[in-house]
C-alpha positions in Angstrom: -50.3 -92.6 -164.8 -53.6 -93.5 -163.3 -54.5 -89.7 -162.7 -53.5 -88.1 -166.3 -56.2 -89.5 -167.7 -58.6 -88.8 -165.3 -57.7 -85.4 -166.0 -58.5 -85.1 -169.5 -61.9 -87.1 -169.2 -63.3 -83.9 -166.6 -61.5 -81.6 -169.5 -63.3 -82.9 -172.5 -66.7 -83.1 -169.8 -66.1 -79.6 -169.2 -65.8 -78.6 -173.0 -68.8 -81.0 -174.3 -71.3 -79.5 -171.8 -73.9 -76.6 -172.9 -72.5 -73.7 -172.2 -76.2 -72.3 -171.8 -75.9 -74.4 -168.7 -73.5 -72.4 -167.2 -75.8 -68.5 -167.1 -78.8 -71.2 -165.5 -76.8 -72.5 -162.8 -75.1 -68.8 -161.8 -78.8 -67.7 -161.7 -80.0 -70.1 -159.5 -77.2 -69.8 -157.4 -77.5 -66.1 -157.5 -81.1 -66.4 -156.8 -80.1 -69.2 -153.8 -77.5 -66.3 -152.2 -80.4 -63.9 -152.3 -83.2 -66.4 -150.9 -80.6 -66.9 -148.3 -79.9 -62.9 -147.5 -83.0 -62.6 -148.2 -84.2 -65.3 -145.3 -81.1 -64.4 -143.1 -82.1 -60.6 -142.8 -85.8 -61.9 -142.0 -85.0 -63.9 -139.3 -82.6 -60.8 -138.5 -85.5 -58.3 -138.5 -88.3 -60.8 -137.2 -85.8 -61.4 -133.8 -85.3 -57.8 -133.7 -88.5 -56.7 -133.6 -89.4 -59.4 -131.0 -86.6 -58.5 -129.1 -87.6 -54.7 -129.0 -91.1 -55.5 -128.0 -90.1 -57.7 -125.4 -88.0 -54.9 -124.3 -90.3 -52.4 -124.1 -92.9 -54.8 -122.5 -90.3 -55.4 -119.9 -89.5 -52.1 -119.6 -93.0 -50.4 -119.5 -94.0 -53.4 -116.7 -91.0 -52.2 -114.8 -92.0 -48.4 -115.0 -95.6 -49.2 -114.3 -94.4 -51.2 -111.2 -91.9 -48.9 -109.9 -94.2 -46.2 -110.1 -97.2 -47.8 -108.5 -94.5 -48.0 -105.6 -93.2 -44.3 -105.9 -96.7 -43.6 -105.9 -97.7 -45.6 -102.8 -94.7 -44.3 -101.2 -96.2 -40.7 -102.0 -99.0 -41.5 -100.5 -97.6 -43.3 -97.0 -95.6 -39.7 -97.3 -99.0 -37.7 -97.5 -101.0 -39.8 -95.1 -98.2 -39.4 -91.9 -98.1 -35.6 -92.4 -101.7 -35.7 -92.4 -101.6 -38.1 -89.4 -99.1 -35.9 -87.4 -101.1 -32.7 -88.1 -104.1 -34.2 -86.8 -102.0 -35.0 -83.8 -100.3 -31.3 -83.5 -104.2 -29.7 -83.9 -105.3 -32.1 -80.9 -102.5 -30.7 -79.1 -103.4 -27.4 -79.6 -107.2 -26.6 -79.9 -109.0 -25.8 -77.0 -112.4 -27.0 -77.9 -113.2 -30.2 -77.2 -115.4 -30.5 -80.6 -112.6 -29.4 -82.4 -110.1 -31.7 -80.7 -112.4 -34.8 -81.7 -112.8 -33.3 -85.1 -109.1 -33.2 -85.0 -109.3 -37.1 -83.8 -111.0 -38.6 -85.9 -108.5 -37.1 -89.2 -106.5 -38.8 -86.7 -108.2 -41.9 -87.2 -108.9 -41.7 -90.6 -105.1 -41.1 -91.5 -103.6 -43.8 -89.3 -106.0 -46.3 -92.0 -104.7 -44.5 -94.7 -101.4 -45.2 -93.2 -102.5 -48.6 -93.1 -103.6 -49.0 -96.5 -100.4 -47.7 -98.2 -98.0 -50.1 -96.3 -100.2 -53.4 -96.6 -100.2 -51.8 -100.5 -96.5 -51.7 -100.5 -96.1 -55.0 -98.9 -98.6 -57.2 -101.3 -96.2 -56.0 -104.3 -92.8 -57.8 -105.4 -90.2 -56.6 -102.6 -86.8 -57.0 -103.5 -84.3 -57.6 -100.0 -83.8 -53.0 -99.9 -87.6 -53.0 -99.8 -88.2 -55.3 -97.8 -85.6 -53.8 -95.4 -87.3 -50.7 -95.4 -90.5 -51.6 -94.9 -89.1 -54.4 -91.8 -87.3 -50.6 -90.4 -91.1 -48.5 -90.7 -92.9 -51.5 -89.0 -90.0 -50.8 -85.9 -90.6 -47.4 -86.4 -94.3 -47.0 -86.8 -95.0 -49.4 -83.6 -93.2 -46.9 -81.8 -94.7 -43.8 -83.7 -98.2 -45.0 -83.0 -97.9 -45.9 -79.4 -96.1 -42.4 -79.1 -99.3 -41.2 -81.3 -102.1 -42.6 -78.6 -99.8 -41.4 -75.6 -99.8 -38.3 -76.8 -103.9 -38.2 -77.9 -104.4 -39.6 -74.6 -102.6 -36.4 -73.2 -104.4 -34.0 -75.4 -107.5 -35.2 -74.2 -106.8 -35.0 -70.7 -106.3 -31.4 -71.2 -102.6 -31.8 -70.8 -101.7 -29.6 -73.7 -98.3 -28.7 -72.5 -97.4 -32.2 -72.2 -98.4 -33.2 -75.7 -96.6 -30.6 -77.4 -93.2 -31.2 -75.5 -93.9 -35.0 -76.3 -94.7 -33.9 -80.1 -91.6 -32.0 -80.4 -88.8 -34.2 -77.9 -89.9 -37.6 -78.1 -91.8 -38.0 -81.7 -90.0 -36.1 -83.7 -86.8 -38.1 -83.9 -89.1 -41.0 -84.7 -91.0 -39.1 -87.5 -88.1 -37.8 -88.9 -86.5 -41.6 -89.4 -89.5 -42.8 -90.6 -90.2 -40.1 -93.4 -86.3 -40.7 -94.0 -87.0 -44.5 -94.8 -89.9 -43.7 -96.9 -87.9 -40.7 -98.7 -85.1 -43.8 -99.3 -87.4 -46.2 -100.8 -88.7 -43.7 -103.0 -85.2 -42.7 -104.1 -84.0 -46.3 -104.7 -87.3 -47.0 -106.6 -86.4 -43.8 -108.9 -83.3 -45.1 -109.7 -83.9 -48.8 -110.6 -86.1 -47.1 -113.1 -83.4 -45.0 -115.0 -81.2 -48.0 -114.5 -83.7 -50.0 -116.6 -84.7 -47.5 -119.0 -80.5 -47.0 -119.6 -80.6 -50.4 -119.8 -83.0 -50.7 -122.8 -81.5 -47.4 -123.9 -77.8 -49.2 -124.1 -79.0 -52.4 -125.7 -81.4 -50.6 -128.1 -78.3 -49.2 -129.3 -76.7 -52.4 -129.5 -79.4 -53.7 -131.3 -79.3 -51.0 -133.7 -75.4 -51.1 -134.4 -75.4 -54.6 -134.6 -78.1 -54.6 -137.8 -76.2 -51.9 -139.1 -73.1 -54.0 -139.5 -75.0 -57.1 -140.3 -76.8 -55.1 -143.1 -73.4 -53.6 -144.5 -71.8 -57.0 -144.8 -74.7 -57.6 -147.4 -75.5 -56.4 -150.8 -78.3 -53.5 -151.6 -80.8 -56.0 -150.7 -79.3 -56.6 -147.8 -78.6 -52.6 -147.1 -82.7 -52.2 -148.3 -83.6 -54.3 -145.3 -80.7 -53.1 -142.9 -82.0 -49.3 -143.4 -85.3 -50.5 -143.0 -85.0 -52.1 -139.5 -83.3 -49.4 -138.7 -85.9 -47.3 -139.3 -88.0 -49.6 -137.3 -85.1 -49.9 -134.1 -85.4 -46.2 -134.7 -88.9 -45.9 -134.1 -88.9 -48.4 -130.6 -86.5 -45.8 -129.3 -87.9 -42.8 -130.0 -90.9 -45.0 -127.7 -88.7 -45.5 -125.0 -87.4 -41.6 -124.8 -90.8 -40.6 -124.6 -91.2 -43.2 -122.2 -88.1 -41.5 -120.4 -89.6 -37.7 -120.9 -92.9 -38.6 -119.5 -91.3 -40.6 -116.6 -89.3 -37.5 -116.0 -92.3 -35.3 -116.0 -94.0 -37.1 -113.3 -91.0 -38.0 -110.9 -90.8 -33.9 -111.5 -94.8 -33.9 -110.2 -95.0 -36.5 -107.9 -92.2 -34.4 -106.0 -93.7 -31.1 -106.0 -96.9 -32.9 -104.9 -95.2 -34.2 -102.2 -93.4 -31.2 -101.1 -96.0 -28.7 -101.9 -99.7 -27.9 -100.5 -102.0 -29.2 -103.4 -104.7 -26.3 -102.8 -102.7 -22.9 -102.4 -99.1 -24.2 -104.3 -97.3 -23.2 -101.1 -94.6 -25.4 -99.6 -95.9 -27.3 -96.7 -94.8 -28.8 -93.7 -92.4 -31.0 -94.9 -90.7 -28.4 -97.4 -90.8 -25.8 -94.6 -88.6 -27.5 -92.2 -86.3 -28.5 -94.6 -86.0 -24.8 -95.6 -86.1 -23.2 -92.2 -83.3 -25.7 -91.4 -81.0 -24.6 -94.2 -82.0 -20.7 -93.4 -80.8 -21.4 -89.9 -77.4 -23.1 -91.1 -77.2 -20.1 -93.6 -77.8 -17.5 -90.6 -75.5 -18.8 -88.0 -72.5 -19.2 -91.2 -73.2 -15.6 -92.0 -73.7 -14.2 -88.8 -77.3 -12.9 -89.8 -80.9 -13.3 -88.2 -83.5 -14.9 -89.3 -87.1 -14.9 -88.4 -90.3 -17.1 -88.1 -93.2 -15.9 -88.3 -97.1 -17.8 -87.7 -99.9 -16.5 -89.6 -103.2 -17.7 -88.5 -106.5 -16.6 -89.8 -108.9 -15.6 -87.4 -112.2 -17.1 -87.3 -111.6 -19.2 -90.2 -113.6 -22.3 -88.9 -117.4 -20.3 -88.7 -116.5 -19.2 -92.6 -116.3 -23.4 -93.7 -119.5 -23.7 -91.3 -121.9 -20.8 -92.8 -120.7 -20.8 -96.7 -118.9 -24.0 -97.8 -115.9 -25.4 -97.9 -115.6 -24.5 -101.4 -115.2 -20.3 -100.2 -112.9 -21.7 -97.4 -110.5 -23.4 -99.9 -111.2 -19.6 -102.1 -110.2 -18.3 -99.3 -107.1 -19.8 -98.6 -105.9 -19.1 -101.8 -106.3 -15.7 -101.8 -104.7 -15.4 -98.2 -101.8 -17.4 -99.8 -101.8 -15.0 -102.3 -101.5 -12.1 -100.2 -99.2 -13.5 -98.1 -96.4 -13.9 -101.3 -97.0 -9.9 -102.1 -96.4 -8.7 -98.2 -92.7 -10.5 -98.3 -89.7 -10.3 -100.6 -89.4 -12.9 -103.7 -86.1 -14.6 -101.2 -88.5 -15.4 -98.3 -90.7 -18.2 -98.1 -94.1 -18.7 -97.6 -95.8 -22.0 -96.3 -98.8 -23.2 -95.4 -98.6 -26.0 -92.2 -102.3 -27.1 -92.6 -105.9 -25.8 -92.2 -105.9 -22.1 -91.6 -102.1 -21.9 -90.4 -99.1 -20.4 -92.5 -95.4 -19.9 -91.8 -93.2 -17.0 -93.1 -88.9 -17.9 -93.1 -87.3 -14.2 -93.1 -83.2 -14.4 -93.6 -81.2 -11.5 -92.4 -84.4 -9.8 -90.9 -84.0 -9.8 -87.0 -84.8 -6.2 -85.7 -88.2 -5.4 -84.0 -88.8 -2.4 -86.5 -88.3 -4.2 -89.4 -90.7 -7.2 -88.0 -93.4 -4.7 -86.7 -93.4 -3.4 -90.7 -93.8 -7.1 -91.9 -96.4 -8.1 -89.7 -98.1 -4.6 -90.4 -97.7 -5.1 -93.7 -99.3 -8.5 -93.5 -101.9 -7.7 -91.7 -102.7 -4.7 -94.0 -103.2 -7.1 -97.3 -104.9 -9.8 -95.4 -107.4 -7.6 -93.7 -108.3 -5.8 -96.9 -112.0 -6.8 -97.7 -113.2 -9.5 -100.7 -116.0 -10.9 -102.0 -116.7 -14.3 -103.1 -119.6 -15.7 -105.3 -121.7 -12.7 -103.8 -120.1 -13.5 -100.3 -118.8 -10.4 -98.2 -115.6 -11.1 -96.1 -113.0 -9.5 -94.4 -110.0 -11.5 -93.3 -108.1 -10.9 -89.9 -105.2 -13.1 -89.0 -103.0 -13.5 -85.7 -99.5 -13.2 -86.2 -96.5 -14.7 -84.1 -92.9 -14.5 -84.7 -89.6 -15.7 -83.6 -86.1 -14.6 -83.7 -82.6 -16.3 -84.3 -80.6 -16.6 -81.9 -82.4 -14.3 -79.4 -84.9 -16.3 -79.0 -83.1 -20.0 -79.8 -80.4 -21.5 -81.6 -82.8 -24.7 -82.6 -86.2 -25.2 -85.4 -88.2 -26.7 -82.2 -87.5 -24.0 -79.7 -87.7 -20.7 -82.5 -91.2 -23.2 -83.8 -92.2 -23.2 -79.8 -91.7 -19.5 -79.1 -93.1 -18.3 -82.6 -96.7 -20.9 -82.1 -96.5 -19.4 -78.7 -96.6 -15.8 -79.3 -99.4 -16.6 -81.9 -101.5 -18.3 -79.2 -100.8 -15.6 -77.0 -101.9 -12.8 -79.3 -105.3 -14.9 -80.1 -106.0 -15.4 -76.8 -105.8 -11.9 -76.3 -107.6 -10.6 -79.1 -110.7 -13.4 -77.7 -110.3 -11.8 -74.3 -110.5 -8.3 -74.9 
């Protein structure tokens, strides 16, 4: 009883009111859901664009760190070869001038050695890196007393000593300290493209999640959905480029440390690698292969008289030369200063190597001039068969650097 006539009081309210009322108050509630959409896809866009640039901050300090440390790790890579050539040449050279030439490189890599690891250590290690670098301190006390033993034996004048040293006792150690260094760099490469598909997977997320948000709302709503799209779009066409260009340098930084900076050749490193797969390849197949030392001859008085800027022309060309005497399959290396390597697969027989060597020895003897400079090129050429003369990269490396020697040492005798 009490609620009928409740009732028809709102009723008769309802019907006495202005109905121009009724278009005002739709309005500003229209006009309320659109301040809200309106304020709900600002917010929306405002966190989105904070939350890509706080991505791509976090993503380009991550790049920029990982590569200082691929980088570094380059470096440390660049200075021990350098270290352990300058180590080999005090092994070999005969003059004492040159062997403290030879020493001092020695020196002056061992700080550069130095200077990469304290680099390495100062920077944010994770427990892998700092594993690493607690394995190379093991391995580099042992390396470097190794490295003064074996200088100490060089000179002494105890050549054969140092080179049997160089190639038992510090090789093993070299090769597990380039190993760790080659590991590091690996692991630093990948926590890179495990970030950048990290930002890759929740730029997308970002992305799919506006779309949604933005088709739930009207064509304002759409208006602003499309447009942070456009924006998301935009942050990760930055971070593919991002990806692209790291990409292109991981690409460089490995060619530079695999290849000779001045002639393009493989070097050392690359050339062992090689020669061990062509030896794995020959004894599978049942083929030969061969080694071969290149040398130039009197390389030394042309840095003294005319620079080492037509020493370093020089080299190229000889590098040069050296790619047109072989086939396209073989490879060509240069091992430091004025010493090459050939790696011939399936090429064993003595004719066939006398016509290489000849053949050699013809392009690289051929005369050139450079900046007004006259020179003729000569070269001493050892070689080294599998298996007649070993099964192993140290003894076929041994035989083939001693056949070289002997063939100089003739040529200075007679």
């Amino acid at each position: 009883m009490l609620a009928e006539p409740a009732k028809n009081y709102q009723s008769r309210r309802f019907m006495t009111e202005d109905p121009s009322r009724l278009p005002k108050r739709m309005a500003r509630l229209i006009l309320l859901g659109f301040a809200v959409l309106i304020g709900l896809m600002s917010v929306l866009v405002l966190n989105s664009v904070l939350n890509m640039r706080a991505q791509d901050r976090r993503v380009s300090e991550i790049v920029e760190l990982r590569n200082r440390k691929i980088e570094l790790a380059t470096d440390l890579l660049k200075a021990t070869y350098n270290r352990h050539n300058s180590l080999v040449y005090q092994a070999i050279a005969n003059d004492p001038f040159e062997q403290d030439e030879h020493f001092q490189q020695y020196i002056k890599w061992g700080y550069e050695v130095g200077k990469a690891r304290n680099a390495l250590r100062a920077m944010p290690l994770d427990a892998f890196e700092q594993d690493q670098i607690a394995q190379q301190d093991k391995l580099i006390g042992r390396i470097v007393e190794l490295h003064e033993q074996i200088s100490d034996l060089a000179r002494q004048g105890r050549y054969n000593e140092a080179r049997e040293a160089i190639a038992v006792t510090l090789r093993p150690f070299n090769l597990d300290f380039i190993d760790s260094v080659d590991q590091l760099e690996h692991y630093e490469r990948e926590l890179i493209q495990r970030a950048l598909d990290d930002a890759r997977q929740a730029s997308r997320r970002a992305i799919f999640v506006d779309i949604g948000l933005g088709g739930a709302l009207l064509l304002l709503a759409c208006l602003i959905a499309y447009l942070t799209y456009r924006q998301m779009g935009r942050h990760a066409d930055t971070i593919g480029e991002q990806m692209r260009t790291l990409e292109r340098t991981g690409l460089q930084l490995r060619h530079e440390a695999t290849h000779d900076p001045l002639t393009g050749l493989p070097n050392r490193s690359l050339f062992y690698h090689r020669l061990m797969e062509a030896l794995a390849h020959a004894k599978q197949d049942r083929l030969k292969a061969t080694v071969l030392y290149v040398d130039l001859d009197e390389f030394k008085p042309v840095n003294d008289q005319h620079g080492h800027a037509v020493g370093d022309s020089l080299l190229q060309i000889v590098a040069g030369r050296l790619l047109g005497s072989v086939r396209a399959t073989d490879t060509v290396a240069r091992l430091g200063g004025d010493e090459f390597a050939v790696i011939l697969l399936g090429v064993g027989e003595p004719e066939q190597i006398d016509a290489i060597k000849a053949e050699i020895k013809r392009n690289l003897h051929s005369p050139l001039e450079l900046g007004g400079i006259d020179l003729q090129p000569s070269c001493s050429c050892g070689h080294a068969v599998y298996p007649d003369d070993g099964d192993s990269m140290d003894t076929l490396l041994h035989a083939a650097d001693s056949r070289m020697y002997e063939i100089k040492r003739r040529r200075k005798a007679g």
